[in-house]
GUDOVEX-483160 format. One line per 2 residues: number of its first residue (from 1); their letters; for each residue x, y, z of N, C-alpha, C. Coordinates in steps of 0.1 Angstrom, whole numbers. Example, Ala and Ser with C-alpha at 12.3 -4.5 7.8 and 13.67 -1.06 7.14 Angstrom:
BEGIN
1> AS> 132:-57:78:123:-45:78:132:-33:78; 128:-22:71:137:-11:71:129:0:79;
//
This chain:
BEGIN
1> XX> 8:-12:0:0:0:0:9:13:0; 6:22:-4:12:36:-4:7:43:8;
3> XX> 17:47:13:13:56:24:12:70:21; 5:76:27:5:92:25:18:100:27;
5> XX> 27:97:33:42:101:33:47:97:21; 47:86:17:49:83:1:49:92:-8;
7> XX> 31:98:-6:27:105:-22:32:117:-17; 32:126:-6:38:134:0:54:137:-9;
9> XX> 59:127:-6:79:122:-13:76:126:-23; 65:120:-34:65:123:-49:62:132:-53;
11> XX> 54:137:-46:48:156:-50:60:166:-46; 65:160:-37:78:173:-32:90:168:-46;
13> XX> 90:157:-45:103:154:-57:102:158:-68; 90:159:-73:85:161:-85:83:180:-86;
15> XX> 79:183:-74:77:194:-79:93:205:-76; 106:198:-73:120:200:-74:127:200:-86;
17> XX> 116:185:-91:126:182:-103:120:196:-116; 107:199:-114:102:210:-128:106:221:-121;
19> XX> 111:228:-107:124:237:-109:134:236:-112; 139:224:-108:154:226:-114:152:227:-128;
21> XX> 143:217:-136:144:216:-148:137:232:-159; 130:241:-153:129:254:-157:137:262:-156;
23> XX> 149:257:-145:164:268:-141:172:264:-153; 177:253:-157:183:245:-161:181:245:-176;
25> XX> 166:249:-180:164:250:-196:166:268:-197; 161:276:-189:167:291:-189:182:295:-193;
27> XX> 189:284:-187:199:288:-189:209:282:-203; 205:271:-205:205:262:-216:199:273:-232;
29> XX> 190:274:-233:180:277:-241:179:294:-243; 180:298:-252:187:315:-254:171:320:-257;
31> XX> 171:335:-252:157:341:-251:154:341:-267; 143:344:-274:143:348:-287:147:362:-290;
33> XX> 152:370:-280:157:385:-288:168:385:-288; 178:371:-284:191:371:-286:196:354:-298;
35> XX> 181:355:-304:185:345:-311:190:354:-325; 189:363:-324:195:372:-338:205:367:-342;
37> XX> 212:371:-356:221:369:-364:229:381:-373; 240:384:-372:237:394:-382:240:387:-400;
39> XX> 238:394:-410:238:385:-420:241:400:-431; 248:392:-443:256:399:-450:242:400:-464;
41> XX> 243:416:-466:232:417:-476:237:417:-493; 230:409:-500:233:406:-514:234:418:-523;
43> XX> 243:416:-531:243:427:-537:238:423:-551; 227:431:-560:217:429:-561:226:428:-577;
45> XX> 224:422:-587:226:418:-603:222:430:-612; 234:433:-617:235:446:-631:229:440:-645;
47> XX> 220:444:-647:220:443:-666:233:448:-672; 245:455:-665:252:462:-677:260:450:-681;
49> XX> 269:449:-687:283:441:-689:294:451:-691; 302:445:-685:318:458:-693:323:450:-704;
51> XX> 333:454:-710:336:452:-724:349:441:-717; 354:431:-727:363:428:-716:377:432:-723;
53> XX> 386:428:-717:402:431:-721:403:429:-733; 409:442:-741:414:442:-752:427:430:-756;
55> XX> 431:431:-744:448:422:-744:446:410:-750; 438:406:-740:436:395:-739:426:386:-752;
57> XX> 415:390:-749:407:391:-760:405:400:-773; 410:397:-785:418:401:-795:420:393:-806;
59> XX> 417:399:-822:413:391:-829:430:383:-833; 442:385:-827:457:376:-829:454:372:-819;
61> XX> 447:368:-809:440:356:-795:445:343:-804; 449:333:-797:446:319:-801:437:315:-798;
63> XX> 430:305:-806:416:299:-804:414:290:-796; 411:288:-788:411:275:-781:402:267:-784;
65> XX> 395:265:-790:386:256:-798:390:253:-813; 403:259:-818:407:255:-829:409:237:-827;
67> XX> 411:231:-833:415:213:-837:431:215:-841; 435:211:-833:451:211:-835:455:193:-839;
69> XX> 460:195:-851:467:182:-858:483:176:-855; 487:167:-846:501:167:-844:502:151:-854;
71> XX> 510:155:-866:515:141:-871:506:147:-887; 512:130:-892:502:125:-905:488:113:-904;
73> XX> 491:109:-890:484:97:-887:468:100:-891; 467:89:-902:447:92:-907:443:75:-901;
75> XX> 448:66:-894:441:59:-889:428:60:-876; 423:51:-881:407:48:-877:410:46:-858;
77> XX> 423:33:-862:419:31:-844:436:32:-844; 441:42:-834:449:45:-827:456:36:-820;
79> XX> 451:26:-814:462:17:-803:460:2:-811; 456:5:-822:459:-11:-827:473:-12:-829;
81> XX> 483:-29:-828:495:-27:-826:501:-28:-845; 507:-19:-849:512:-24:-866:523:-30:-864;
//
């Protein structure tokens, strides 16, 4: 049987443990006015373009999509042994 000192134990324990545990998450757990952030703002996209480097881009530029040919070789498959 439970005695009345019993339930007495459980109501006092119980009602120690939801203080500690309200002290305990206060301090744990950050207010919402200090959950701020500060955050870096975007800098927003130009329609213009600039022109680009004359130096560099220039109609004596090499092509880099040109096909460059090293040799005579017109065979089909490459690593067959002759």
């Amino acid at each position: 049987m439970i005695k009345q000192g019993d339930i007495a134990m459980i109501v006092l324990v119980t009602a120690i443990s939801l203080v500690v545990a309200y002290l305990v998450s206060g301090v744990l757990i950050n207010s919402p006015d200090s959950r701020s952030t500060p955050v870096e703002i975007a800098i927003p996209i130009s329609a213009e373009f600039a022109e680009p480097d004359p130096e560099i881009f220039n109609d004596n530029a090499i092509n880099p999509t040109e096909l460059i040919k090293i040799g005579d070789a017109n065979t089909t498959s490459p690593f067959q042994g002759n």
